[in-house]
KEKE-3310 file (N, C-alpha, C; in steps of 0.2 Angstrom, whole numbers, plus 5000, padded with zeros to 4 digits):
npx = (5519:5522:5516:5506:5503:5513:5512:5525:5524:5516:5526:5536:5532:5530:5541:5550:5539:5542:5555:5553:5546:5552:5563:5556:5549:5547:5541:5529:5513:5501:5498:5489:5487:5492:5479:5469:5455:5461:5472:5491:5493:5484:5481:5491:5489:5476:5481:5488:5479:5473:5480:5478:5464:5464:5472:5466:5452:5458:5462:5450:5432:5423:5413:5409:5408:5420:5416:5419:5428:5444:5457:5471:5477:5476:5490:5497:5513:5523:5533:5528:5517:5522:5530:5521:5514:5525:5526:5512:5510:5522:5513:5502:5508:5513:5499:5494:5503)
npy = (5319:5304:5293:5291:5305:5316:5321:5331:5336:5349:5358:5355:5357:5372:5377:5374:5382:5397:5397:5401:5412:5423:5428:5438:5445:5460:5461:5464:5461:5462:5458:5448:5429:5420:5409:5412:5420:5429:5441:5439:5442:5439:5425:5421:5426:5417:5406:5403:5408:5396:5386:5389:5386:5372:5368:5371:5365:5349:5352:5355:5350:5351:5351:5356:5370:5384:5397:5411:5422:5424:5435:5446:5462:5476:5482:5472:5466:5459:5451:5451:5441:5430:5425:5423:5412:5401:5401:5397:5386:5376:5375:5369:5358:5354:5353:5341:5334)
npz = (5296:5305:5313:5329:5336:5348:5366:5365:5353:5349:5355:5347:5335:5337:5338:5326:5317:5324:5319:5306:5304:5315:5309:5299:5306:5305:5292:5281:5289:5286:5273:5264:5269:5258:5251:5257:5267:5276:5283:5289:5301:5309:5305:5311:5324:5326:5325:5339:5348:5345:5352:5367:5367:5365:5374:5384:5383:5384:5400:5405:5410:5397:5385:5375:5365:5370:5380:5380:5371:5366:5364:5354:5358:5347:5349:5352:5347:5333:5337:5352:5350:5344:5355:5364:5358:5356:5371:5374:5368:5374:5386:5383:5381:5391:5401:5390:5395)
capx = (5521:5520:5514:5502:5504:5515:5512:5529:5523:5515:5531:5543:5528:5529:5550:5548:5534:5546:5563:5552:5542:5552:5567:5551:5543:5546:5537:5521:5509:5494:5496:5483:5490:5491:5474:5464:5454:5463:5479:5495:5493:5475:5480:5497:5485:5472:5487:5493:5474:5471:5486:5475:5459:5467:5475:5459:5448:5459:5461:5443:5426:5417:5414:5407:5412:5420:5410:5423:5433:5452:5462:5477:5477:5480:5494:5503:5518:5523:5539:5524:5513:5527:5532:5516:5513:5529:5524:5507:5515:5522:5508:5498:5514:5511:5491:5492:5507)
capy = (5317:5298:5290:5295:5313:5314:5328:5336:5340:5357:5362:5357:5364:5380:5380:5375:5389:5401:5398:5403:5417:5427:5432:5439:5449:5465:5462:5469:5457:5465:5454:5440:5424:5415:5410:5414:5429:5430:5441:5433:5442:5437:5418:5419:5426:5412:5398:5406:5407:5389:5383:5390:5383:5365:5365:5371:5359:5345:5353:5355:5342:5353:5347:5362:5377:5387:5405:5416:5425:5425:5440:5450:5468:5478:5486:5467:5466:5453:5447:5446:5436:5422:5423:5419:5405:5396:5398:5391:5378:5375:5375:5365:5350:5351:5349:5332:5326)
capz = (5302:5306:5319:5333:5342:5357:5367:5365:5347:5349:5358:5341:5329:5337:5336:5317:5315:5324:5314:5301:5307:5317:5304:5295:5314:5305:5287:5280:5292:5286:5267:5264:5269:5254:5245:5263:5266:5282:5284:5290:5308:5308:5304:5318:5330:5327:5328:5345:5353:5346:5357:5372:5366:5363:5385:5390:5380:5388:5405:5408:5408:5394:5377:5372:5363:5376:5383:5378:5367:5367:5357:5356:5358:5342:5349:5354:5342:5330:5342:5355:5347:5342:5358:5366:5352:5359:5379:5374:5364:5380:5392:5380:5383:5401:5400:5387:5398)
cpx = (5518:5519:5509:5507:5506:5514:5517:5526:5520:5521:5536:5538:5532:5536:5550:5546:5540:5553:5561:5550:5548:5558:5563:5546:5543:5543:5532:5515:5501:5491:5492:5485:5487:5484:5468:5463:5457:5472:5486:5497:5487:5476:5488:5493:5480:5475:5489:5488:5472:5474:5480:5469:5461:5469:5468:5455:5451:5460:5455:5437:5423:5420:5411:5409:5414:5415:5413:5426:5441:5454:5468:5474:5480:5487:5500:5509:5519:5527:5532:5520:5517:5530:5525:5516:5518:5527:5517:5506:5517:5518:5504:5502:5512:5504:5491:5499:5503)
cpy = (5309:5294:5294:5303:5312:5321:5333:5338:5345:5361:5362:5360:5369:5380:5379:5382:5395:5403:5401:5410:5423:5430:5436:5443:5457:5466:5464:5462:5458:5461:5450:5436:5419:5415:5410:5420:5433:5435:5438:5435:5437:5427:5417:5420:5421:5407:5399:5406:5399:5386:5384:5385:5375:5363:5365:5365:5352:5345:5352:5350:5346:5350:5352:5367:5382:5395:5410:5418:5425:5430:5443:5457:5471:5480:5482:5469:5459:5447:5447:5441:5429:5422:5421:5412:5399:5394:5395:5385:5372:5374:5369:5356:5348:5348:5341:5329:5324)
cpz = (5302:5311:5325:5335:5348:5360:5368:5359:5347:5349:5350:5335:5330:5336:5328:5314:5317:5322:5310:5301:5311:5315:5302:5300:5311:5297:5287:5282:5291:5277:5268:5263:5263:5249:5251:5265:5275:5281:5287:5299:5310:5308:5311:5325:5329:5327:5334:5348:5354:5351:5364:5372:5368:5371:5387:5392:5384:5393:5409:5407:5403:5388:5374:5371:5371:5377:5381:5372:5369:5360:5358:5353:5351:5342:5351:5345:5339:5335:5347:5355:5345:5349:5361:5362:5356:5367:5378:5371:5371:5386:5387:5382:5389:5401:5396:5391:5404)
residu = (UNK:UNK:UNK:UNK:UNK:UNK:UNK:UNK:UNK:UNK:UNK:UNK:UNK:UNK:UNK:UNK:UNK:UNK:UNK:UNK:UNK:UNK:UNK:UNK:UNK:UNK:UNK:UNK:UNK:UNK:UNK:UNK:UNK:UNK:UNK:UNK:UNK:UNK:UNK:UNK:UNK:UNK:UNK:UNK:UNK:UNK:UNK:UNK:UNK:UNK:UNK:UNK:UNK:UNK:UNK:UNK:UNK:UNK:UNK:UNK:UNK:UNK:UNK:UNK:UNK:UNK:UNK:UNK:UNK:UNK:UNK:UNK:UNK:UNK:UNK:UNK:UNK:UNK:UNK:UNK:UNK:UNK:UNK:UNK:UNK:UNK:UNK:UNK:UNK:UNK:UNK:UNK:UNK:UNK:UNK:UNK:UNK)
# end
C-alpha cells in the first residue's frame, strides 16, 4: 500500500479479504493457517475482533490494554464471522472519520 492510511481502508481490506474467504465459508476451518500455530478460524476470528479493538482504542481516551475479552461463540458460523469482519470494517470507518 502506498501512501498514508485513509480511514476508508479497513472497509476495502475487509472486501478484498471477503472475495477471498467466503467462496471458501464452507472448507475445513479447523487447518493451521499456514506456518502459524493458529487455525484459520482462530486467525479470521482474531482479524474480526481486532477491527473492534482498533474503533474502540480510537473511540475512547484509554491507552491501555483494554479490561475485556471479545470472542465468538463456537457455534458462530463461518458466513457469520465474515460477516461480522465486514460490519466492523465498517464501524471501524465511521470511528477514524
Amino acid at each position: 500500500m502506498a501512501g498514508p492510511m485513509t480511514p476508508t481502508d479497513p472497509r476495502l481490506t475487509a472486501a478484498a479479504v471477503l472475495e477471498v474467504l467466503q467462496p471458501r465459508a464452507n472448507e475445513d476451518w479447523t487447518r493451521i493457517a499456514g506456518e502459524l500455530d493458529w487455525d484459520c478460524r482462530a486467525v479470521l476470528e482474531h482479524m474480526t475482533i481486532a477491527l473492534d479493538r482498533y474503533a474502540l482504542y480510537l473511540a475512547g481516551p484509554a491507552s491501555e490494554r483494554l479490561p475485556f475479552q471479545m470472542s465468538f461463540s463456537p457455534e458462530s458460523s463461518i458466513v457469520d464471522i465474515l460477516r461480522a469482519l465486514e460490519l466492523r470494517a465498517a464501524v471501524l470507518c465511521q470511528v477514524a472519520r
